[in-house]
C-alpha positions in Angstrom: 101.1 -3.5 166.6 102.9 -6.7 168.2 101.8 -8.6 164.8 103.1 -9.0 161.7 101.4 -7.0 159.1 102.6 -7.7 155.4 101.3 -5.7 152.7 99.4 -8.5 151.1 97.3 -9.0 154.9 97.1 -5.3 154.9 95.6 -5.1 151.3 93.1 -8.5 151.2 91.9 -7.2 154.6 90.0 -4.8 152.1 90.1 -7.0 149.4 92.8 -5.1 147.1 95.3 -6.2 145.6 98.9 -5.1 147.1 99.4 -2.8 144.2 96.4 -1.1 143.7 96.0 -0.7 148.2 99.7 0.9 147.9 98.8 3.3 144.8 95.4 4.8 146.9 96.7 4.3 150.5 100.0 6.7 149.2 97.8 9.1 147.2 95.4 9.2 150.2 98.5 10.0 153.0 101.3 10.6 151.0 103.5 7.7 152.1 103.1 4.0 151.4 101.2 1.9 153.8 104.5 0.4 155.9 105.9 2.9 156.3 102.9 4.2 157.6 103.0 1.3 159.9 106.1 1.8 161.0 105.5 5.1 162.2 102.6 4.2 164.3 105.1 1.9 165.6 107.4 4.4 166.8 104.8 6.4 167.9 103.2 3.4 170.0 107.4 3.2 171.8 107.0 6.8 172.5 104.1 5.9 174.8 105.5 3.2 176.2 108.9 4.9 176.7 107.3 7.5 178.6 103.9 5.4 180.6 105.5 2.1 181.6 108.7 1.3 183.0 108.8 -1.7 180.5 113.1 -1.7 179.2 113.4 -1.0 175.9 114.3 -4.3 174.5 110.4 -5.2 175.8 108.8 -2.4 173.9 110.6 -3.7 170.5 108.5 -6.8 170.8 105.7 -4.9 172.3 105.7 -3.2 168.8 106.7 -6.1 167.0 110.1 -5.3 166.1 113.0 -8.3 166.4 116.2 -6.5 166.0 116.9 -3.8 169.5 120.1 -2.5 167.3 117.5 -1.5 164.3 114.8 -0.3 166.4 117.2 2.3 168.2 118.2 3.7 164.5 115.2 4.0 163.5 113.8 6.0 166.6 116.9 7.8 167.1 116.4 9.3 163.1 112.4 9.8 163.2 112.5 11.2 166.6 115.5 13.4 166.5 116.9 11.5 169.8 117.9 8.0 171.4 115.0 6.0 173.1 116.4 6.3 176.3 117.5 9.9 176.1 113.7 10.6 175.2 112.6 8.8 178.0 114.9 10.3 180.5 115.2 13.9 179.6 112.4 15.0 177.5 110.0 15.7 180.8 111.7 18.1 182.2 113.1 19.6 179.0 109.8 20.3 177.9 108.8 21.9 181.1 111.7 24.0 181.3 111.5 24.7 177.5 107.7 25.5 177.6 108.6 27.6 180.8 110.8 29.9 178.7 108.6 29.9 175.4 106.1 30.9 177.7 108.2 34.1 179.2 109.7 34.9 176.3 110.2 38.8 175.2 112.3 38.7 171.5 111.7 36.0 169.0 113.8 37.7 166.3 116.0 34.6 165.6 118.1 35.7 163.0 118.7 38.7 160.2 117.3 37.8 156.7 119.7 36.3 154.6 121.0 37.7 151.6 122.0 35.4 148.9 121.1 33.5 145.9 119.1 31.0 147.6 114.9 31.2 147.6 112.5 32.6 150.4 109.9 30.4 151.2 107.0 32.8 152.8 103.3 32.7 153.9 100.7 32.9 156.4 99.6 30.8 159.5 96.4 30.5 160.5 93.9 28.6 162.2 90.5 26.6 162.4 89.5 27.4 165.9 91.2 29.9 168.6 94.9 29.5 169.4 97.0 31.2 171.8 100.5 29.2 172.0 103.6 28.3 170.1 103.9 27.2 166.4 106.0 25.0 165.2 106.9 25.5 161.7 109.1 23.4 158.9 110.4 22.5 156.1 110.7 18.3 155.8 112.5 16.0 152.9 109.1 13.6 153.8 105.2 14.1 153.7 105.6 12.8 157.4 106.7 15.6 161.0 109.5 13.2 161.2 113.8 13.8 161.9 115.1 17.3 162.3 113.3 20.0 159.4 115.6 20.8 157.0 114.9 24.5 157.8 112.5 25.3 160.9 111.1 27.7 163.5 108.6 28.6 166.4 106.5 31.3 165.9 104.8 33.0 168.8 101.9 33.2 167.1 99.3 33.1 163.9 99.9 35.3 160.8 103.4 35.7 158.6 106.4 33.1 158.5 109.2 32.9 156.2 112.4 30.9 155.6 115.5 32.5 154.0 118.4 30.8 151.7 116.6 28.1 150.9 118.7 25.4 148.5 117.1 23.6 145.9 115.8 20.8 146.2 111.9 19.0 147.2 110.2 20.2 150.6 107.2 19.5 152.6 105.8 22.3 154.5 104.3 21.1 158.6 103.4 22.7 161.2 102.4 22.1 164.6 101.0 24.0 167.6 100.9 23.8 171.5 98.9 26.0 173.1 99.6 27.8 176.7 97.6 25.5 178.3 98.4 22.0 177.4 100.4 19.7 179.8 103.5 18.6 179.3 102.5 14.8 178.4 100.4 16.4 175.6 103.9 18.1 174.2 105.7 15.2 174.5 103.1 13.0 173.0 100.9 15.6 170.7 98.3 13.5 169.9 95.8 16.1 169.6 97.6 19.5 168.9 96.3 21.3 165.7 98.3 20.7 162.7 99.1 20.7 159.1 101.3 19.2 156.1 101.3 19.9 152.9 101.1 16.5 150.7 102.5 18.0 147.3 106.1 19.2 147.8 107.4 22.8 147.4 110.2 22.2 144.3 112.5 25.0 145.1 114.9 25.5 141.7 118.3 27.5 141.4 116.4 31.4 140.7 113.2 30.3 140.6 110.6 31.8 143.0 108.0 30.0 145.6 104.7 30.7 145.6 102.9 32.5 149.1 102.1 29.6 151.4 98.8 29.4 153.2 98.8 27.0 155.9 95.8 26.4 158.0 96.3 24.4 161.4 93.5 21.5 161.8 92.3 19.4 164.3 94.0 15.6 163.7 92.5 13.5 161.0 92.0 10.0 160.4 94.3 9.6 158.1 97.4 12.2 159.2 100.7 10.3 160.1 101.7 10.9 163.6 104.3 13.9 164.6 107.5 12.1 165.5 109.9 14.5 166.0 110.4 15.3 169.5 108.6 19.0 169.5 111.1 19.8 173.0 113.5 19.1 170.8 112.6 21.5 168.2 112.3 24.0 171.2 115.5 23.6 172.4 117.7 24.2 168.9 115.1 27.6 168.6 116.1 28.9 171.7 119.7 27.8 171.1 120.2 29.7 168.0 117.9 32.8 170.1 120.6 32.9 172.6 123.4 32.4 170.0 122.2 35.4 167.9 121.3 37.6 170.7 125.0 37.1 172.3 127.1 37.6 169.7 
């Protein structure tokens, strides 16, 4: 990660030429191969952020970045929060949000809407046994990264839906964390079941959305790691919770 990998390295390591390696990779994972790398990247600083006491100036060239001012942009968009305010609060707010996930009575977040914009429905389920939270959204990238432009937690497998939403290009992901996983594992969910959908959902002015059947996996080789801080998610669900359930 500390070197410099150029798409013409990355493509003549397999003997392709840049084109052609950029046209399968992106078909493969639906993103092109740096930007693939730069994810990895970021992922790579989250682990450092949060198992060495390295500053964060060190972990840019650890992940061979140059520029600190860039680096912070970059993780403050894909991760929904600065580096340092990742590394110094997102312990104990996943604890504390996991804790109340966890005891949790209503999640009725909010009344259907009623207007002109679409629904976006369909059902959650499973490869293997899951008891735990689901995290659910709609993304403007085939990649869990930044704040979903529409998003939930459900408490558990079977019907979703998102109301008034505007037209435009979405990817569907979802994530889960089970009762039982540590916190590390939330902050860093390397392993948590998952899914994305690599064709977009075209929402048009009217139009309807087909049912959505999502089935949470077991990571593959080739899925893009989840970015966005899932404690962060957590937090703006239980904010709007206790905003609706207060007014």
């Amino acid at each position: 990660m500390d070197e410099p990998l150029s798409l013409s390295r990355l493509a003549a390591h397999i003997a392709y030429s840049p084109y052609h390696f950029t046209r399968i990779f992106k078909e493969r994972t639906g993103i092109p191969p740096l930007y693939y790398v730069s994810s990895l990247r970021l992922q790579k600083a989250k682990e450092l952020l949060l198992r060495t006491n390295l500053s964060v100036r060190d972990i840019v060239l650890e992940i061979g970045q140059q520029s600190l001012g860039t680096f912070t942009t970059r993780f403050t968009e894909r991760v929904g929060m600065t580096p340092s305010d990742f590394r110094n609060s997102s312990l104990l707010q996943a604890e504390s949000h996991f804790h109340t996930l966890r005891t949790l009575k209503h999640w009725y977040e909010s009344p259907p809407a009623s207007n002109q914009h679409a629904r976006i429905q369909g059902t959650v389920q499973a490869e293997q046994p899951f008891e735990g939270v689901i995290l659910i959204g709609l993304f403007a990238k085939p990649i869990p990264e930044g704040l979903p432009l529409y998003g939930t937690l459900l408490s558990s497998l079977g019907h979703f839906c998102f109301t008034g939403v505007k037209p435009g290009t979405y990817y569907l992901m979802a994530t889960s964390i089970s009762w039982g996983m540590q916190t590390m594992d939330v902050l860093l969910p390397h392993t948590t079941l998952r899914f994305r959908s690599k064709q977009p959902i075209i929402v048009a002015p009217y139009g309807s959305v087909p049912h959505q059947h999502v089935m949470l996996h077991v990571p593959r080789p080739d899925d893009p790691p989840i970015l966005i801080s899932l404690p962060l998610l957590m937090n703006n669900f239980l904010t709007r919770l206790f905003q609706y359930n207060h007014r």
